[in-house]
C-alpha positions in Angstrom: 10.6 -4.0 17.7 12.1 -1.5 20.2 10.2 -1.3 23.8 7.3 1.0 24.3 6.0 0.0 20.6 3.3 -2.0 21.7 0.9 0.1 20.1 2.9 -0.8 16.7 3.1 -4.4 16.9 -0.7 -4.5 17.3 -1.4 -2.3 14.6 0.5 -4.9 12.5 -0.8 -7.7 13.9 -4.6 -6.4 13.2 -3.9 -5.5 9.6 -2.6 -8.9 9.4 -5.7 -10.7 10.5 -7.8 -8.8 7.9 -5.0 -10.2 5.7 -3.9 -6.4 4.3 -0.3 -6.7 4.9 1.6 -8.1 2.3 5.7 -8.9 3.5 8.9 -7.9 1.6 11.2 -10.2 1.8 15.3 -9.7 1.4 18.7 -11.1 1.9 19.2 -10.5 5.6 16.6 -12.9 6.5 18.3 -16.0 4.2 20.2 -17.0 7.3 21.3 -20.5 8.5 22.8 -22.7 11.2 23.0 -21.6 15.5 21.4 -18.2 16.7 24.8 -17.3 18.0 27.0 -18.0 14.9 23.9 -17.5 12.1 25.6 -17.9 8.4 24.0 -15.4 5.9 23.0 -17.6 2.4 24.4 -14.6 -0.1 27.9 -14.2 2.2 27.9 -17.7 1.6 27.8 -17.3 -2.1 30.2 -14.3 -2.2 32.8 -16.4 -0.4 32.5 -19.2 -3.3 32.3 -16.9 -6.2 35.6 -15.9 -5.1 37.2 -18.9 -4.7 35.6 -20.6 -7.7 36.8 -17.6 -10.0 39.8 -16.5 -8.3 38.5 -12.8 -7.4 40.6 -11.0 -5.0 39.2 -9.8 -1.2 41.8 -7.6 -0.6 40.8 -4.5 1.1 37.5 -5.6 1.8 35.7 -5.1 4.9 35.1 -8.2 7.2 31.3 -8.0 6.2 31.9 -7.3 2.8 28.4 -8.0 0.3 27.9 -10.4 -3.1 27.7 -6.8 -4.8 31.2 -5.9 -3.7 32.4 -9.3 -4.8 30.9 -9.5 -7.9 32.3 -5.7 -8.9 35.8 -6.8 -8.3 35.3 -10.0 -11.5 37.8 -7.7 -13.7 40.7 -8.0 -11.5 40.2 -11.7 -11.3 43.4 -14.2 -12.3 41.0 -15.7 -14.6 39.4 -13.4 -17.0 35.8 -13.7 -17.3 32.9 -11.7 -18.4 30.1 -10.2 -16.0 27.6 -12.4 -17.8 29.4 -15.5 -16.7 28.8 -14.6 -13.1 24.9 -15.5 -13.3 26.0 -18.8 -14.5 28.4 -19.6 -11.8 26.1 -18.1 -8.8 23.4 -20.4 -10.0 25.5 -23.1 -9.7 27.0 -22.3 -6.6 23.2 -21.8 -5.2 22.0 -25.4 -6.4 25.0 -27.1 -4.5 24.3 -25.2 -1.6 22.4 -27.1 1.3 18.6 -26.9 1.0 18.5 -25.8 4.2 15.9 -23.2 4.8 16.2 -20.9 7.1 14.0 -20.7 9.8 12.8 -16.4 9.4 11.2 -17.9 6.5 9.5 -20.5 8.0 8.6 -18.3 11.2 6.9 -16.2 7.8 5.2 -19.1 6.4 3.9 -20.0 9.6 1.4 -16.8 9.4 -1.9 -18.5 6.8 -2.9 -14.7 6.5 0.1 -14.5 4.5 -0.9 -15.3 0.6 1.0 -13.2 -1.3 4.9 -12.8 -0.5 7.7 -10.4 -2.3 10.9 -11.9 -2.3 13.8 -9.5 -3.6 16.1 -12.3 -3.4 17.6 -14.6 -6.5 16.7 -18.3 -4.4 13.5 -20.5 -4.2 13.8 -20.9 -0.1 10.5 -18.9 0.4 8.3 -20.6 -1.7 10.1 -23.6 -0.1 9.2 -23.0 3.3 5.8 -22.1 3.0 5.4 -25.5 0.6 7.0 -27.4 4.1 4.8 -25.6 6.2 1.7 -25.2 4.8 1.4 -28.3 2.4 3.5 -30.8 3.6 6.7 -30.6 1.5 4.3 -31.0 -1.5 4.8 -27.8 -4.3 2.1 -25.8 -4.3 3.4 -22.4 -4.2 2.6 -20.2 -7.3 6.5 -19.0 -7.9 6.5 -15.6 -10.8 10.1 -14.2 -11.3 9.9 -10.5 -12.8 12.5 -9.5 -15.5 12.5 -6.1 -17.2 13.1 -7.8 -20.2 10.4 -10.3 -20.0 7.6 -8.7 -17.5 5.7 -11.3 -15.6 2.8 -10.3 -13.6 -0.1 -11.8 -10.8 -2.2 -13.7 -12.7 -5.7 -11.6 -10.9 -5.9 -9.8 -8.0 -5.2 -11.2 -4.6 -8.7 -12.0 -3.8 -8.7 -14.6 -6.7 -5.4 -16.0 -6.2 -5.7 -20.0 -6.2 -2.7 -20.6 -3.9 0.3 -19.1 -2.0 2.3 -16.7 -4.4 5.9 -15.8 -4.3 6.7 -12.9 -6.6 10.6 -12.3 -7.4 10.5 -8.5 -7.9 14.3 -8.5 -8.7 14.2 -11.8 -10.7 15.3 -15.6 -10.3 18.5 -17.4 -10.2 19.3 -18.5 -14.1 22.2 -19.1 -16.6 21.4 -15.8 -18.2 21.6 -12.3 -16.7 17.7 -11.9 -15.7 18.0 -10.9 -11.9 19.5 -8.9 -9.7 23.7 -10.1 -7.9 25.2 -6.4 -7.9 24.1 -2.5 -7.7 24.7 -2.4 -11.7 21.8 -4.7 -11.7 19.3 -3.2 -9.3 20.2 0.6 -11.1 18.7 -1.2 -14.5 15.5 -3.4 -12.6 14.2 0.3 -10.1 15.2 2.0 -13.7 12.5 -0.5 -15.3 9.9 -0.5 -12.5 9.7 2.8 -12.9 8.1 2.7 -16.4 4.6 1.7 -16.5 4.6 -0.7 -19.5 7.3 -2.6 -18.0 5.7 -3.0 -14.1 3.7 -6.0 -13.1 0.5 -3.7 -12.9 -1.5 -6.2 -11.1 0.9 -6.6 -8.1 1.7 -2.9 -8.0 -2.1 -2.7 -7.5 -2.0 -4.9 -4.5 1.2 -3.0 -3.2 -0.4 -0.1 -3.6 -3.7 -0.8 -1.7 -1.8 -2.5 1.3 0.4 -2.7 4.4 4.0 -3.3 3.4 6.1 -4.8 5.8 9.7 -5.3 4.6 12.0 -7.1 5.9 15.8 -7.3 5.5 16.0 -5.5 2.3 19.1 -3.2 3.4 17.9 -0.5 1.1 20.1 2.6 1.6 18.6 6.1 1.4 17.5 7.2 -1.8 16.8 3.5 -3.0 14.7 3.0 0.3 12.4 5.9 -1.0 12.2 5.1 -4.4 11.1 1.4 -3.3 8.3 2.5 -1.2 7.4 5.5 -3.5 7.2 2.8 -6.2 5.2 0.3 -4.5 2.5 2.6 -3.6 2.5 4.6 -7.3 1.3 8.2 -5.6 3.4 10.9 -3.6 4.4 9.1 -0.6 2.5 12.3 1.5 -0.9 11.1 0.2 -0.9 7.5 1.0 -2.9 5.8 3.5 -1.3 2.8 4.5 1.4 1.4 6.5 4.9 0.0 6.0 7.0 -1.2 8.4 10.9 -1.1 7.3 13.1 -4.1 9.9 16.8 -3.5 8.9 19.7 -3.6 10.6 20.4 -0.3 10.3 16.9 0.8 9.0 17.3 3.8 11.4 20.6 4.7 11.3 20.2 7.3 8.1 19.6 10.7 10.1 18.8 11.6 6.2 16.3 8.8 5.4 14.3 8.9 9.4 14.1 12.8 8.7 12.5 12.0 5.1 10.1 9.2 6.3 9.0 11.8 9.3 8.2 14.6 7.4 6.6 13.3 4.6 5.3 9.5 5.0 4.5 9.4 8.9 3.1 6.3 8.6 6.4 4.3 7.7 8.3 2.8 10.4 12.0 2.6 11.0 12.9 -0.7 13.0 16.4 -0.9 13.7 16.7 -5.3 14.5 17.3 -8.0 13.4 15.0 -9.3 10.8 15.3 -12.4 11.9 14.4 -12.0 15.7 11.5 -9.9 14.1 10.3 -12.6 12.2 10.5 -14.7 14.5 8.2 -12.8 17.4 5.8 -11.6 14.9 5.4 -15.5 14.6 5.1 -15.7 18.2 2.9 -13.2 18.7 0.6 -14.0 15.6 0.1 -17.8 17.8 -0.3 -16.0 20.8 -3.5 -14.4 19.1 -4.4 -17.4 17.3 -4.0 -20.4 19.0 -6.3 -23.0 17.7 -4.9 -22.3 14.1 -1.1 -21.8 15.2 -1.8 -26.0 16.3 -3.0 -26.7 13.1 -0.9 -29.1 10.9 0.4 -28.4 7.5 -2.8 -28.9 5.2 -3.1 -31.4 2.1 -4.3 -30.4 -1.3 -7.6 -29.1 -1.1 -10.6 -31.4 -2.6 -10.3 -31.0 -6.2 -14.0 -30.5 -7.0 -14.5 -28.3 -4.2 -16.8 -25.7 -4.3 -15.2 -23.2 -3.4 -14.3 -22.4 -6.9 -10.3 -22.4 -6.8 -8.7 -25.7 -8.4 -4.9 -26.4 -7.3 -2.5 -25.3 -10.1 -1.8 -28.1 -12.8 -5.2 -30.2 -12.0 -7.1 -31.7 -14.9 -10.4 -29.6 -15.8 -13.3 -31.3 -16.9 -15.6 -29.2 -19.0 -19.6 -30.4 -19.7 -23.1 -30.0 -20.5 -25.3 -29.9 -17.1 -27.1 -33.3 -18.6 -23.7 -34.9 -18.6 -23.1 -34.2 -15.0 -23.3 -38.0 -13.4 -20.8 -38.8 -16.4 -18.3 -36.3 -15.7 -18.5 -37.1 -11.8 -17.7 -41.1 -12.8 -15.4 -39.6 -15.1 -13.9 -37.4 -11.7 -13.8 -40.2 -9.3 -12.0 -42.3 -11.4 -9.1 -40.3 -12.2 -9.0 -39.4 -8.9 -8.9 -42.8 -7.8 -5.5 -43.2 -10.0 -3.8 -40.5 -8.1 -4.8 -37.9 -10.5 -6.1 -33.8 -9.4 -9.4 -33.2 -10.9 -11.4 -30.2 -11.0 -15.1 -29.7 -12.1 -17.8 -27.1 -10.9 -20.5 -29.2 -10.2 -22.8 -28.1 -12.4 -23.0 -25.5 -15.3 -22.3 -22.3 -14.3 -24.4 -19.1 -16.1 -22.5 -16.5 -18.4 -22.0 -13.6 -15.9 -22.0 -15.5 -12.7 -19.6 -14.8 -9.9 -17.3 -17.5 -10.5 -16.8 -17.1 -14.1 -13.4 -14.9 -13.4 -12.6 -18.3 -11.8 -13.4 -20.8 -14.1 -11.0 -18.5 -16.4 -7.9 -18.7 -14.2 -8.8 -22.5 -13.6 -8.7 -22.6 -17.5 -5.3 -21.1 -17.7 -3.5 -23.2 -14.6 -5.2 -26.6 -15.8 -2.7 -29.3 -17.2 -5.0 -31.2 -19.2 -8.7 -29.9 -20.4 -11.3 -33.0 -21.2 -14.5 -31.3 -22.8 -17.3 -34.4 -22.7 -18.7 -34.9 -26.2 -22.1 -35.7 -26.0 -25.5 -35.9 -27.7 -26.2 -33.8 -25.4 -23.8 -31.4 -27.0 -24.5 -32.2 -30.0 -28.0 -30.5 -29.9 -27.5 -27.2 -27.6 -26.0 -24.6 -30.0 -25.6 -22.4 -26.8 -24.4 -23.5 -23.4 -21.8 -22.3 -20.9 -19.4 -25.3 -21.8 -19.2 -23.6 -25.3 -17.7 -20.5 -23.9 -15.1 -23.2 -21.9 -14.3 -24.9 -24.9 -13.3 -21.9 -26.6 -11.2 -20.6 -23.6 -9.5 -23.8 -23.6 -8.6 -23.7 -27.5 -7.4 -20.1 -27.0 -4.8 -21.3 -24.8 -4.3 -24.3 -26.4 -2.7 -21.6 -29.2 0.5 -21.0 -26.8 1.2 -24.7 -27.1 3.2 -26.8 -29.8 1.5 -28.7 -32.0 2.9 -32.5 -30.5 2.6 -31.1 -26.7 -1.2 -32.4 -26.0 -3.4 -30.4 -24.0 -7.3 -30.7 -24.9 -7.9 -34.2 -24.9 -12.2 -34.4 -25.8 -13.7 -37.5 -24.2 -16.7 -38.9 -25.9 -19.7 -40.4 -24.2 -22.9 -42.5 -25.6 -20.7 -43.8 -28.4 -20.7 -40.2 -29.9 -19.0 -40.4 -33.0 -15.1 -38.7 -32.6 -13.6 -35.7 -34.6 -17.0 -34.5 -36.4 -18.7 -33.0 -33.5 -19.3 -29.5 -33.2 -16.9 -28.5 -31.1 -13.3 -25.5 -32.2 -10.9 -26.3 -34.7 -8.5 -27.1 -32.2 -10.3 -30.2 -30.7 -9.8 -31.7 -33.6 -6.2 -32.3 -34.1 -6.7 -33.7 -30.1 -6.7 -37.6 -29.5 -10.1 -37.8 -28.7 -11.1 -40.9 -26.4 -14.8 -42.8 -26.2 -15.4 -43.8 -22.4 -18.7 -44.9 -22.2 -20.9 -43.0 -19.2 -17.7 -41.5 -18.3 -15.9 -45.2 -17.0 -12.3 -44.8 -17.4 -10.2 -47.3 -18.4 -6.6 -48.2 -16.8 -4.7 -47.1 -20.4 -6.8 -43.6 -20.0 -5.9 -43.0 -16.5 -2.2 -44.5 -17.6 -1.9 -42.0 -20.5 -3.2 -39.0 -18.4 -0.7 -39.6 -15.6 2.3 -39.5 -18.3 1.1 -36.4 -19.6 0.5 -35.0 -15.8 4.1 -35.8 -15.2 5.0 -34.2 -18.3 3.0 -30.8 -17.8 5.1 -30.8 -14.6 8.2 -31.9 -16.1 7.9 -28.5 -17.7 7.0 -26.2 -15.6 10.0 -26.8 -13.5 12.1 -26.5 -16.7 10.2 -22.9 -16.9 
């Protein structure tokens, strides 16, 4: 930020803290190799698209973009369609180094941090706050918007159980579901602005927050459409901050004299995204020094009571006079390498956390409800109304992929209990006082791996 902004940078820097900033992310931070000689990631990508499909650069500027590439694939000596092109920059972008580049790290470095926009095709920012923050391991809840299949926060920020990266202009893929050109951003703002096809819960968040965006290279008009957008109200009535680092973020006498006159409150920063990044890291340690030393954190204790469960954990579901069973039951599978989650004891209908035990429902990999006499004899108990989330989703699955897998205790007889329809196509399991057995914890790992296995697949 230019000198004599001082006043700026700690505005920022205090919003952050009170974690109301949320950072938009684009292409001119997905740089690589020495400061002096830096190697952008989607030049990089142009210049292989080119040679992979013989489009001509002739006439091109020596910092010509991907967009300007890609709108020459009609004169090349091959002839190809534009849908190939999503194919072939996939491609090209899984051969490519995994390298990440170190203004996203400087980005992940910042804990306040929790929910990122990316307006870029790759998976490097969810990559470098997995490296930084969790030691490599994936952890990072990654949701790629597509106007023509709308994805969207799964609650509002406050809930969120772990880091999220949202792709507002889509992910990488063999089909044509994200953004390489200007046709493609024309269609994606086009959608965006129609309420049934925006992600309603993160516009909410955009809306009520500091945006600081970095490296997005928006030119005039689609600089104001972006951050009229975002916030969803005439940019002259909003009450928040954005901070805009571009090269040439300033350099539109048009788009300065727009942002002066009627959204005083966004900032113009003519840098280098990068060296921003990079002292906004500095400066965040500077202010934080204890937790700037901190080393990248582990997965958080399964059955911790804070509520949140990490993404893909099993959840154990029970009666409160079942709870030294389902805690055997816990250990154990922890003790085979396995992520458990369970509350602790039976939460009440209408408590606090119930929004929680919902989202824990729908990010679980594998849902054991205990079977018990216990069961048996209460017609009305919170695990009921667990049971029947857990068969709801159960409903987006196919019939062979298993998900509910009902445990018996006390030698309670299987498939006649009172328990949803659903349970009982499940392979139910009897594991007396909750003492699991090497095949159970065997046969949970497999399906673990496989609940995984797919995800990545998604």
């Amino acid at each position: 930020m230019a000198a004599g902004s001082e006043r700026l940078w700690g505005k920022l820097l205090d919003y952050i803290e009170e974690r109301r900033v949320i950072p938009v992310v684009g292409e001119e931070l997905l740089i690589t190799g020495p400061v002096k000689s830096p190697k952008p990631l989607y030049r990089d990508i142009a210049d292989r698209l080119a040679t992979d499909l013989g489009i001509p650069l002739d006439g091109l500027a020596s910092d010509y973009s991907l967009n300007e590439v890609v709108s020459r694939y009609g004169r090349a000596a091959e002839r190809i369609g534009k849908e190939d092109l999503y194919r072939e920059i996939r491609g090209i972008l899984k051969a490519l180094p995994a390298e990440l580049p170190q203004p996203l790290l400087d980005l992940a470095s910042i804990p306040q941090f929790d929910l990122f926009v990316s307006l870029t095709f790759d998976n490097l920012l969810a990559g470098a706050v997995n490296q930084l923050r969790f030691a490599g391991e994936a952890r990072t809840e990654e949701i790629a918007y597509s106007y023509n299949d709308v994805q969207d926060l799964r609650s509002e920020r406050k809930s969120l159980m772990a880091p999220v990266v949202f792709q507002l202009l889509g992910r990488a893929s063999a089909s044509p579901d994200y953004v390489i050109c200007d046709d493609d951003m024309l269609e994606f703002v086009n959608a965006l602005q129609d309420r049934a096809r925006q992600p309603m819960r993160l516009f909410d968040e955009l809306g009520k927050n500091h945006l600081l965006i970095l490296g997005a290279g928006f030119g005039d008009w689609l600089a104001r459409f972006f951050v009229r957008t975002a916030k969803s109200q005439p940019l002259s009535m909003k009450r928040h901050m954005e901070v805009l680092v571009s090269h040439g973020a300033a350099s539109d006498p048009n788009l300065v004299t727009f942002f002066n006159t009627y959204s005083r409150e966004t900032h113009l920063v003519t840098a280098s995204p990068a060296a921003f990044a990079a002292e906004l890291a500095v400066r965040w340690r500077e202010r934080n020094p204890q937790a700037a030393t901190a080393k990248p954190s582990a997965a958080p204790a399964a059955t911790s009571d804070s509520g949140y469960m990490k993404p893909g954990a099993i959840f154990v579901s029970y009666a409160r006079e079942n709870l030294p069973a389902a805690q055997t039951l816990g250990q154990g599978l922890e003790a085979a390498g396995l992520d458990v989650w369970l509350d602790k004891g039976e939460l009440q209908a209408g408590d606090a956390w119930d929004p929680k035990i919902r989202l824990n429902i729908e990010s679980c990999s594998l849902f054991l409800p205990l079977i018990s006499r216990a069961t048996e004899a209460r017609e009305e108990g919170y695990f009921r109304k667990e049971w029947n989330l857990a068969a709801d989703r159960a409903l987006n699955f196919a019939d062979d992929v298993p998900f509910i897998m009902p445990v018996t205790l006390e030698g309670t007889p299987a498939y006649s209990a009172r328990v949803p329809q659903r349970f009982r196509g499940a392979q139910w399991t009897p594991l007396a006082d909750g003492q699991v057995t090497p095949a159970f914890a065997d046969r949970l790992k497999q399906l673990v791996r496989d609940y995984h296995r797919r995800q990545r697949a998604a």
